[in-house]
N, C-alpha and C positions, 0 to 999 in steps of 0.2 A: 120426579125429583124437584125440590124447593130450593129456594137460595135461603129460605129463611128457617132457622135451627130451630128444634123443637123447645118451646116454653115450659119450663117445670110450672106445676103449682103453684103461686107464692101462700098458699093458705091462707087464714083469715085476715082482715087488714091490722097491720099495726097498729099501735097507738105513738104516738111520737110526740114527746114532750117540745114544747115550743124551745128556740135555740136560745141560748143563754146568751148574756150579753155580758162580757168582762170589762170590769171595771177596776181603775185605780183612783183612792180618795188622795186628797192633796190637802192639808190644812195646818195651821202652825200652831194649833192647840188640840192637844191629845183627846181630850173630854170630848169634842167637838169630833174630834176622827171616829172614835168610839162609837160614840150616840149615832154618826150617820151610818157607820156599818150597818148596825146592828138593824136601823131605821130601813136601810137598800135592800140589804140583803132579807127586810120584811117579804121581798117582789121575789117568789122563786124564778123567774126567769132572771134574776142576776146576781154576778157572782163577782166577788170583789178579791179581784187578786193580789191587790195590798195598799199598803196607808204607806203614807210620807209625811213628815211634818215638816221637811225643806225642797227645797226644787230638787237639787244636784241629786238627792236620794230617790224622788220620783223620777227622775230622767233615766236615773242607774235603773228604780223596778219598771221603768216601760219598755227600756231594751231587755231585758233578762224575760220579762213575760207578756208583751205585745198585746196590751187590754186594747180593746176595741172605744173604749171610754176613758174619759178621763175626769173627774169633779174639781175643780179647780179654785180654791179661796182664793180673790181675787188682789186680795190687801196681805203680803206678807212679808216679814223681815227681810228675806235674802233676795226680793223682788218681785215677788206677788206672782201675778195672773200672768204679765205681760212675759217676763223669764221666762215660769211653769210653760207658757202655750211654745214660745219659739224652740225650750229645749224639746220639750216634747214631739212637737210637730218635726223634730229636726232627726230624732230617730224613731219612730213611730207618725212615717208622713199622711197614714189615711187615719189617725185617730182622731173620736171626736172629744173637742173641747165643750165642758159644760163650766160656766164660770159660777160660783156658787160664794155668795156677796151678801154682804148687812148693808154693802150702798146702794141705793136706787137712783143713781144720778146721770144723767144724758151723757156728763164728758164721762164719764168713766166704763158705763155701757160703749159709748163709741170707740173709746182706744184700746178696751180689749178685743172690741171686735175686728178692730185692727191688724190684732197679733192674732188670729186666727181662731179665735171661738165661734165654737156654731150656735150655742145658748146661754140665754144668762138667766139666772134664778135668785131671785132674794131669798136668804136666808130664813124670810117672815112667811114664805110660800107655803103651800101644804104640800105634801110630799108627795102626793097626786102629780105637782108640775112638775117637779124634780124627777120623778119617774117617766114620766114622758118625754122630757130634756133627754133624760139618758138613752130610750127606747126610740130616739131620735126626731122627736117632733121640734120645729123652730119654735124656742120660748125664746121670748126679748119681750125686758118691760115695756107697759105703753107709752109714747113719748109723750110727754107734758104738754097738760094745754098752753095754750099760751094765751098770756092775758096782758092788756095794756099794762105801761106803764105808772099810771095811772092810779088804775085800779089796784096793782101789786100794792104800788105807795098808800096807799088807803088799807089796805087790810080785809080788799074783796074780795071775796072766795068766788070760783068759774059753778056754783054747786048748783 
């Protein structure tokens, strides 16, 4: 007698599709919500469980469906990125923040990563970054060289 029960078969190995990665878009222009769907959901391994074009409305679909993601325009009417992260983070606390911005600018990189974004992505990116942001790799622009004052005054480029 064994203590260990007899093993069926499992037959041949599965094939098991990679796990999908839920996602909610956040942005204050439609055309723009659209085109990123359509753009993410390019990556079958992710699935966009819905658009918002105000915070209060994504905050409502991340309690109702617990995305794992979140894409986040950082600049918006009802309070941008900074709102978006803390409502969000506030009923969905393991979500991640991807900030998704036309700015490229240190203070504004810095104070959303403030309110709790894991990445930031320019708008101007290829969708390569953005896919990776979401599939959770750390994207943060690179920080600015810095050049005398000097030289800024003068119109010399760091190239």
């Amino acid at each position: 007698m064994t203590n260990y029960p007899e093993l069926a078969d499992p037959g041949p190995p599965l094939r098991i599709a990679p796990a999908s990665v839920t996602v909610l878009l956040l942005d204050d222009h439609a055309v723009i919500l659209e085109a990123l769907r359509a753009l993410i959901e390019s990556d079958d391994t992710v699935v966009v469980v819905g658009t918002a074009n105000r915070v209060q409305d994504a905050v409502q679909l991340a309690k109702a469906t617990h995305p794992q993601v979140a894409v986040v325009d950082v600049n918006m009417p009802d309070g941008g990125g900074w709102a978006a992260a803390k409502g969000l983070l506030e009923v969905c606390p393991h979500i991640r923040l991807v900030a998704f911005s036309s700015f490229d600018n240190p203070l504004v990189t810095r104070t959303i990563t403030a309110a709790g974004i894991s990445a930031y992505v320019t708008k101007g990116s290829p969708l390569e970054v953005l896919l990776a942001a979401i599939h959770g790799e750390d994207v943060m622009p690179a920080p600015p060289q810095r050049m005398s004052l000097i030289r800024r005054t003068a119109g010399v480029t760091t190239d």
